[in-house]
N, CA, C and O atoms as a Maestro MAE file, in Angstrom:
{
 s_m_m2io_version
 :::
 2.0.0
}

f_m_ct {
 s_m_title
 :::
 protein
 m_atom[188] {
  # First column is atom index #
  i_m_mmod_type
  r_m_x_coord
  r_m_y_coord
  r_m_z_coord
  i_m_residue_number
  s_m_chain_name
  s_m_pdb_residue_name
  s_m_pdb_atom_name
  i_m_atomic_number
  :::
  1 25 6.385 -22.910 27.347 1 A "UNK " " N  " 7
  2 3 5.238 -22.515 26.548 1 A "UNK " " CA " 6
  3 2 5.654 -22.541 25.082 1 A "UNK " " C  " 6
  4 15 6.712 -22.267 24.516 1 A "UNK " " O  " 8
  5 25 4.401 -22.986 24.638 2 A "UNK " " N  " 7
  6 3 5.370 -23.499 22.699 2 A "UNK " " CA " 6
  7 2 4.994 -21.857 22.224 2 A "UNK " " C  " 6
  8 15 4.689 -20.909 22.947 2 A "UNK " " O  " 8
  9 25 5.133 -21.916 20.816 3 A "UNK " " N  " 7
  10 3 5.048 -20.719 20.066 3 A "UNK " " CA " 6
  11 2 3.451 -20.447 20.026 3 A "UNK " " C  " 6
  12 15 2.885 -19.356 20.091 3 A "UNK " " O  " 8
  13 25 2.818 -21.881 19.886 4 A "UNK " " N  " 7
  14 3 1.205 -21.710 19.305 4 A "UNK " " CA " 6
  15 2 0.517 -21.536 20.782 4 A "UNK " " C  " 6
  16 15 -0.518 -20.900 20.982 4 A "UNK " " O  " 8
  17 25 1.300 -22.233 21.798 5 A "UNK " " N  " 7
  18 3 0.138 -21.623 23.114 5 A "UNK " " CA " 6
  19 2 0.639 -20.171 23.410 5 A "UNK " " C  " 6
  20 15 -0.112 -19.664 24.243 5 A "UNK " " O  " 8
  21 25 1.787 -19.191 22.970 6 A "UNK " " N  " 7
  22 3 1.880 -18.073 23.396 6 A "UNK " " CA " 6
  23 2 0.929 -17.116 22.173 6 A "UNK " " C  " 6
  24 15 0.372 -16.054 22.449 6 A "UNK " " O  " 8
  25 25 0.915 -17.555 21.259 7 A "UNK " " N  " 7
  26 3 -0.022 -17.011 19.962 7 A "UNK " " CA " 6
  27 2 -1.357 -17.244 20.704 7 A "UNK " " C  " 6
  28 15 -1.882 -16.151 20.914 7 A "UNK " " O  " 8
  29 25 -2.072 -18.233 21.161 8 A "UNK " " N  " 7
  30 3 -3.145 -18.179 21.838 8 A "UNK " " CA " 6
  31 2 -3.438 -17.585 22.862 8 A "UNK " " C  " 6
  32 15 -4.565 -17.179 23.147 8 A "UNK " " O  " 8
  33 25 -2.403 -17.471 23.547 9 A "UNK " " N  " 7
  34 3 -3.104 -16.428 24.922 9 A "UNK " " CA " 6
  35 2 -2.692 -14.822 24.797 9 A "UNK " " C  " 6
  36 15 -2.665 -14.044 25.751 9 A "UNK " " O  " 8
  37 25 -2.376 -14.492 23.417 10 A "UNK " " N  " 7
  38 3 -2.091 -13.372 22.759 10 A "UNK " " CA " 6
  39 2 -3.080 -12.768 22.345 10 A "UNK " " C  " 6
  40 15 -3.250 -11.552 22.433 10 A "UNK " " O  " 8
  41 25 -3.951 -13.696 21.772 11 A "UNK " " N  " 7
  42 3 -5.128 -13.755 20.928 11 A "UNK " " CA " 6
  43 2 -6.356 -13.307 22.071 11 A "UNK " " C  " 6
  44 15 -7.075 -12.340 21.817 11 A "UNK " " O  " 8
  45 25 -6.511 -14.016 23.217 12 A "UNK " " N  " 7
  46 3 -7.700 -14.032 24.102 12 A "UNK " " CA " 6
  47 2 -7.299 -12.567 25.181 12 A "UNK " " C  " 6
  48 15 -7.997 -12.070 26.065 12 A "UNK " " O  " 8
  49 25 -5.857 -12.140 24.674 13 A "UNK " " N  " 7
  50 3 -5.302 -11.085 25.652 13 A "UNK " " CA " 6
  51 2 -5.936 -9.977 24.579 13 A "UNK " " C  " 6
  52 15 -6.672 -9.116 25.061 13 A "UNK " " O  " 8
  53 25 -5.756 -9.967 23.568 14 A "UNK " " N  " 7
  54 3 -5.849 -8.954 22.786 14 A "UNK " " CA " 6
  55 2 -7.486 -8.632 22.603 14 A "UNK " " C  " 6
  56 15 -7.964 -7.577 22.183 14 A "UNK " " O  " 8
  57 25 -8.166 -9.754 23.006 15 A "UNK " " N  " 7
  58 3 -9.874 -9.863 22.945 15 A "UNK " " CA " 6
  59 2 -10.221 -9.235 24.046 15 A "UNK " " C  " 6
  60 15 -10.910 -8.254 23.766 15 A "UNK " " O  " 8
  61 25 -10.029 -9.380 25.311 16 A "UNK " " N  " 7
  62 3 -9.896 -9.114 26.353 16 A "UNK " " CA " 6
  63 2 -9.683 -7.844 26.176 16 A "UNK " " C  " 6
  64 15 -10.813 -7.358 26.126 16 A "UNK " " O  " 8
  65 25 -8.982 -7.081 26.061 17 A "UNK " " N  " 7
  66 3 -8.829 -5.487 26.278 17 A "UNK " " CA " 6
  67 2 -9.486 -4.713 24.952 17 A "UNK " " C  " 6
  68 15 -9.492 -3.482 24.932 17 A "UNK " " O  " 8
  69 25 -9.979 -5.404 23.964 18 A "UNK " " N  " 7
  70 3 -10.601 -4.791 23.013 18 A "UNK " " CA " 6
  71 2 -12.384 -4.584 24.266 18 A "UNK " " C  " 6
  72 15 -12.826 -3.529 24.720 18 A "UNK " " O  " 8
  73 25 -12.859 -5.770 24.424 19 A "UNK " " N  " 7
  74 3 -14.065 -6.021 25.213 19 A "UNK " " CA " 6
  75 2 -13.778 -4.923 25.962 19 A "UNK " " C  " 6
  76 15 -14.505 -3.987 25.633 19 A "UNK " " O  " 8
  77 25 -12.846 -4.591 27.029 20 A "UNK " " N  " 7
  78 3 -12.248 -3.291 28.345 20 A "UNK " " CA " 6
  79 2 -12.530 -2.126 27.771 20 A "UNK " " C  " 6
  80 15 -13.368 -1.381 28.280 20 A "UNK " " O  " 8
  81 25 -11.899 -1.814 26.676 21 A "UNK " " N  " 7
  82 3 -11.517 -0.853 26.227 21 A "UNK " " CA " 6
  83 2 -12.231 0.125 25.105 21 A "UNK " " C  " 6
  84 15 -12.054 1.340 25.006 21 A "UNK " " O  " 8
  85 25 -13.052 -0.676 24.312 22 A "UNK " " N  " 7
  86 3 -13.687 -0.295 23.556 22 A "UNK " " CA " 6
  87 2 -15.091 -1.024 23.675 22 A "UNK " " C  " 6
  88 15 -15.408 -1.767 22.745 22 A "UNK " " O  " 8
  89 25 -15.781 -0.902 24.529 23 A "UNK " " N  " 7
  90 3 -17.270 -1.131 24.829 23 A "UNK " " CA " 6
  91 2 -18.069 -1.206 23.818 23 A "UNK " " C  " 6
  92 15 -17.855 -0.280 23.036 23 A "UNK " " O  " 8
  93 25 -18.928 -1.925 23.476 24 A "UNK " " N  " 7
  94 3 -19.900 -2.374 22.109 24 A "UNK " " CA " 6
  95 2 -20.849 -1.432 21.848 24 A "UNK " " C  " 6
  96 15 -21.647 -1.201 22.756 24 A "UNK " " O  " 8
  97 25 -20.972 -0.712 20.617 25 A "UNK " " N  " 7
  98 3 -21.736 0.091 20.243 25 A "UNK " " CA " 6
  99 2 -22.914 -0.040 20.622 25 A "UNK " " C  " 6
  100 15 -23.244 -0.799 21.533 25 A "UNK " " O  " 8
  101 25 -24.053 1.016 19.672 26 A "UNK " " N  " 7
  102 3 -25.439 0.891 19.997 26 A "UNK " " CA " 6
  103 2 -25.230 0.056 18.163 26 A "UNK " " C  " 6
  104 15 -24.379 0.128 17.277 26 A "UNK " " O  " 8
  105 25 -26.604 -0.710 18.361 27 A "UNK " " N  " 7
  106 3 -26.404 -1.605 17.153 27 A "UNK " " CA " 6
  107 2 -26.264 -1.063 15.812 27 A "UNK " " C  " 6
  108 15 -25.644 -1.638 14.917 27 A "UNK " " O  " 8
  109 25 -27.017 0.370 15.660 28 A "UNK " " N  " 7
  110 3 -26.982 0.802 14.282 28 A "UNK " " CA " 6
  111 2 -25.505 1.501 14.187 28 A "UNK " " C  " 6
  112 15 -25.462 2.219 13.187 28 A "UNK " " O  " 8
  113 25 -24.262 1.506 14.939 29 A "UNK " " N  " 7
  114 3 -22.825 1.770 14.457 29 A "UNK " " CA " 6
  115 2 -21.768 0.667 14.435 29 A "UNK " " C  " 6
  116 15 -20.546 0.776 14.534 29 A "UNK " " O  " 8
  117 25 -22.716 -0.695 14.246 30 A "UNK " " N  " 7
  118 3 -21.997 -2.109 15.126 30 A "UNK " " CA " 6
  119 2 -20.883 -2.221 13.536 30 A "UNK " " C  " 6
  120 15 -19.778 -2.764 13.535 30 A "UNK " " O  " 8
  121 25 -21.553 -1.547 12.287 31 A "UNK " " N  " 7
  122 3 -20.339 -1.496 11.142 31 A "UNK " " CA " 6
  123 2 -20.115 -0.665 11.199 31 A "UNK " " C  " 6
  124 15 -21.071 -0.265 10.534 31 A "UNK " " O  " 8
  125 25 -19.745 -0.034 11.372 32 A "UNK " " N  " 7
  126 3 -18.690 1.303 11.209 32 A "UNK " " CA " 6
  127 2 -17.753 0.864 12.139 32 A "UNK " " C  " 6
  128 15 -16.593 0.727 11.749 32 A "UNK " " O  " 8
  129 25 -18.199 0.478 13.957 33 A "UNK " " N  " 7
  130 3 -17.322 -0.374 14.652 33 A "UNK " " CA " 6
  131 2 -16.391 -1.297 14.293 33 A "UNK " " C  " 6
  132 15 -15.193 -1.289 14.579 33 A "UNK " " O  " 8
  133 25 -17.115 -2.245 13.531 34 A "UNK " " N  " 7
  134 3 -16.207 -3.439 13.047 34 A "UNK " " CA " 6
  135 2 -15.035 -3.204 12.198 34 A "UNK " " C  " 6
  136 15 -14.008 -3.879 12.130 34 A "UNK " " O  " 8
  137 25 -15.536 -1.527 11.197 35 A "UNK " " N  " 7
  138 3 -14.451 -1.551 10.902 35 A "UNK " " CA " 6
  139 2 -13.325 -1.064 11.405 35 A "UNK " " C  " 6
  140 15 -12.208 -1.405 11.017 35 A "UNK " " O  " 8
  141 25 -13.617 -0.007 12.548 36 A "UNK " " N  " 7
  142 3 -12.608 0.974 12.908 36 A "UNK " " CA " 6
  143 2 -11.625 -0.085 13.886 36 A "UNK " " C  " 6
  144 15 -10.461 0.118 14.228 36 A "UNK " " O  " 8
  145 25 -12.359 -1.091 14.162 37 A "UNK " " N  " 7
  146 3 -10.988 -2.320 15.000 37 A "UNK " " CA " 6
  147 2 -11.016 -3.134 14.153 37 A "UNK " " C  " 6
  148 15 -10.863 -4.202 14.746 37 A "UNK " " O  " 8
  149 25 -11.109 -3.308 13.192 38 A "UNK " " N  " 7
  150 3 -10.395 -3.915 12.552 38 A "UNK " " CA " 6
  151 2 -9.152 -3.795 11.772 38 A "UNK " " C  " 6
  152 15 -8.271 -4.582 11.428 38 A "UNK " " O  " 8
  153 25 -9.526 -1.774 11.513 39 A "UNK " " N  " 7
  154 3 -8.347 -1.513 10.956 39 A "UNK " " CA " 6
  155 2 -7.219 -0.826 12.403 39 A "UNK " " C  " 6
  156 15 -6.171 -0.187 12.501 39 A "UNK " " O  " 8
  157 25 -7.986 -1.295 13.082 40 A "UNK " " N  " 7
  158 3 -7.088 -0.592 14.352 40 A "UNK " " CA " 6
  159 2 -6.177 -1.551 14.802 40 A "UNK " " C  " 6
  160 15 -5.217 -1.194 15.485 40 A "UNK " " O  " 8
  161 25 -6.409 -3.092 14.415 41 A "UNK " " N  " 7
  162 3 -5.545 -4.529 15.020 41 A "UNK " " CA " 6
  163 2 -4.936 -4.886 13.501 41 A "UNK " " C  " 6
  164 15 -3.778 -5.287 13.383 41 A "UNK " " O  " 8
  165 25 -5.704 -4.727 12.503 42 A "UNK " " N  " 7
  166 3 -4.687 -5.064 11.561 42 A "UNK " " CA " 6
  167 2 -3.915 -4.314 10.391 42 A "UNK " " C  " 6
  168 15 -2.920 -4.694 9.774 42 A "UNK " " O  " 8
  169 25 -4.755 -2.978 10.242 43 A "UNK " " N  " 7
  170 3 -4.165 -1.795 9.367 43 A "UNK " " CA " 6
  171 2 -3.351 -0.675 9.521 43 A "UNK " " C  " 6
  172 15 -2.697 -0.083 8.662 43 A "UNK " " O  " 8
  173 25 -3.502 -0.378 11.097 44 A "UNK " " N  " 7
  174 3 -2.983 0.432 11.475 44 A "UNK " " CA " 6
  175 2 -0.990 0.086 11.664 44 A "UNK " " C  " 6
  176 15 -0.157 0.974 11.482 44 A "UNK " " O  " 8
  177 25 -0.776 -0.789 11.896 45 A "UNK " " N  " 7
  178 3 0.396 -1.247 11.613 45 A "UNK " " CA " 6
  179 2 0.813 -1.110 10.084 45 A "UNK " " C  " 6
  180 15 1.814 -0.456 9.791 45 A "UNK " " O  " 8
  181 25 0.423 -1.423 9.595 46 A "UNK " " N  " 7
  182 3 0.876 -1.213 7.753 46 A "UNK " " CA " 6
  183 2 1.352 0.439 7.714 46 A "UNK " " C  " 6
  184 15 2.350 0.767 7.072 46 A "UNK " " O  " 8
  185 25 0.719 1.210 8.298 47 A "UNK " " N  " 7
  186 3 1.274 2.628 7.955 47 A "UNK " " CA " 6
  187 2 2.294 3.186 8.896 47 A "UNK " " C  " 6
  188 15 2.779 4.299 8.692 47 A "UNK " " O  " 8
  :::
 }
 m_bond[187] {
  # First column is bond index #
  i_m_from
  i_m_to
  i_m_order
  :::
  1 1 2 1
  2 2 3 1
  3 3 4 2
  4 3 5 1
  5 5 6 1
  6 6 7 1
  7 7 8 2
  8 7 9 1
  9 9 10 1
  10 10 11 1
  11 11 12 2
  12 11 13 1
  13 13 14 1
  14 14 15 1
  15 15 16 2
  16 15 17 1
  17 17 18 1
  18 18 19 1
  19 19 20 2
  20 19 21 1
  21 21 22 1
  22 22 23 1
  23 23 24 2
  24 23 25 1
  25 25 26 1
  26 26 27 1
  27 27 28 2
  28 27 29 1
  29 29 30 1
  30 30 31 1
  31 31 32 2
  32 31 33 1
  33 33 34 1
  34 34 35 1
  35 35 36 2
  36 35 37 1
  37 37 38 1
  38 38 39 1
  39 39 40 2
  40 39 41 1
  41 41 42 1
  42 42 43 1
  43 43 44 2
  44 43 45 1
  45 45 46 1
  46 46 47 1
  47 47 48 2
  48 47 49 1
  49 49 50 1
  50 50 51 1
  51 51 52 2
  52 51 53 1
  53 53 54 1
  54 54 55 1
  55 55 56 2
  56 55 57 1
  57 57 58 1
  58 58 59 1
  59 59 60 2
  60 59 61 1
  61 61 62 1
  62 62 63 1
  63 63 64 2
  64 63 65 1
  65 65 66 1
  66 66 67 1
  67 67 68 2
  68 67 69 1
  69 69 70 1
  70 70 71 1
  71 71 72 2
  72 71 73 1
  73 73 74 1
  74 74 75 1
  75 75 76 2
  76 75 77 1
  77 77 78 1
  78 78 79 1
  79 79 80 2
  80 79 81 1
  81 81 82 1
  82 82 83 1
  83 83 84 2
  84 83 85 1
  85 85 86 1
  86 86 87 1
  87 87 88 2
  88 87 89 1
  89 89 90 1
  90 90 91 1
  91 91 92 2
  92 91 93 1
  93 93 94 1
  94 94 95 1
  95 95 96 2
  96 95 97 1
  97 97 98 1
  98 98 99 1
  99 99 100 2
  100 99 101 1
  101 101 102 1
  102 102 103 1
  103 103 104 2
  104 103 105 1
  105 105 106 1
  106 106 107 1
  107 107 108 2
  108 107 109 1
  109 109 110 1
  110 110 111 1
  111 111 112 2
  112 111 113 1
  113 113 114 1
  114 114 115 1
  115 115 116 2
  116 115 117 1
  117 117 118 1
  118 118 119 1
  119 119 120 2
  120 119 121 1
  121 121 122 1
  122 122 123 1
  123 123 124 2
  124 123 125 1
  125 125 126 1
  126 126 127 1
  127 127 128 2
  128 127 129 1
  129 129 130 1
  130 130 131 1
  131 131 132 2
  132 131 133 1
  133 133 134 1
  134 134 135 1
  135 135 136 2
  136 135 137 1
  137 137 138 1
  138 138 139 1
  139 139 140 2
  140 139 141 1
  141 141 142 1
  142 142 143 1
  143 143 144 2
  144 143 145 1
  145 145 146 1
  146 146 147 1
  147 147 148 2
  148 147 149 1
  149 149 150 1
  150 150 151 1
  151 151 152 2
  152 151 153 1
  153 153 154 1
  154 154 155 1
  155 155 156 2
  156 155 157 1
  157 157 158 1
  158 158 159 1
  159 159 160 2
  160 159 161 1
  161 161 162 1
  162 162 163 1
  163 163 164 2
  164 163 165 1
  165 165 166 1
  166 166 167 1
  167 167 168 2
  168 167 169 1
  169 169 170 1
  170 170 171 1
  171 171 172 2
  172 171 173 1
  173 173 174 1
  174 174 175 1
  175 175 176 2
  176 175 177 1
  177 177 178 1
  178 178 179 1
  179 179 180 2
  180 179 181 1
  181 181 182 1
  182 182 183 1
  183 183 184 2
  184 183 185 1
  185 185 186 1
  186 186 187 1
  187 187 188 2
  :::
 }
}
């Protein structure tokens, strides 16, 4: 498996348990959602 197909099935793994795990709002919190995983996959590491 090269580097870029393990980065890809990293990617659809990490989609995958976001979908499991954190179930889709009702539409009027769909931003506040977006942000709280967003900073949950990419901000939360920085601190």
């Amino acid at each position: 498996m090269t580097d870029e197909e393990f980065e890809q099935l990293m990617a659809q793994a990490r989609a995958e348990a976001r979908r499991t795990s954190f179930p889709a709002p009702a539409s009027d919190e769909d931003a506040e959602y977006a942000f709280h995983t967003q900073h949950a996959e990419f901000g939360a590491p920085a601190h």
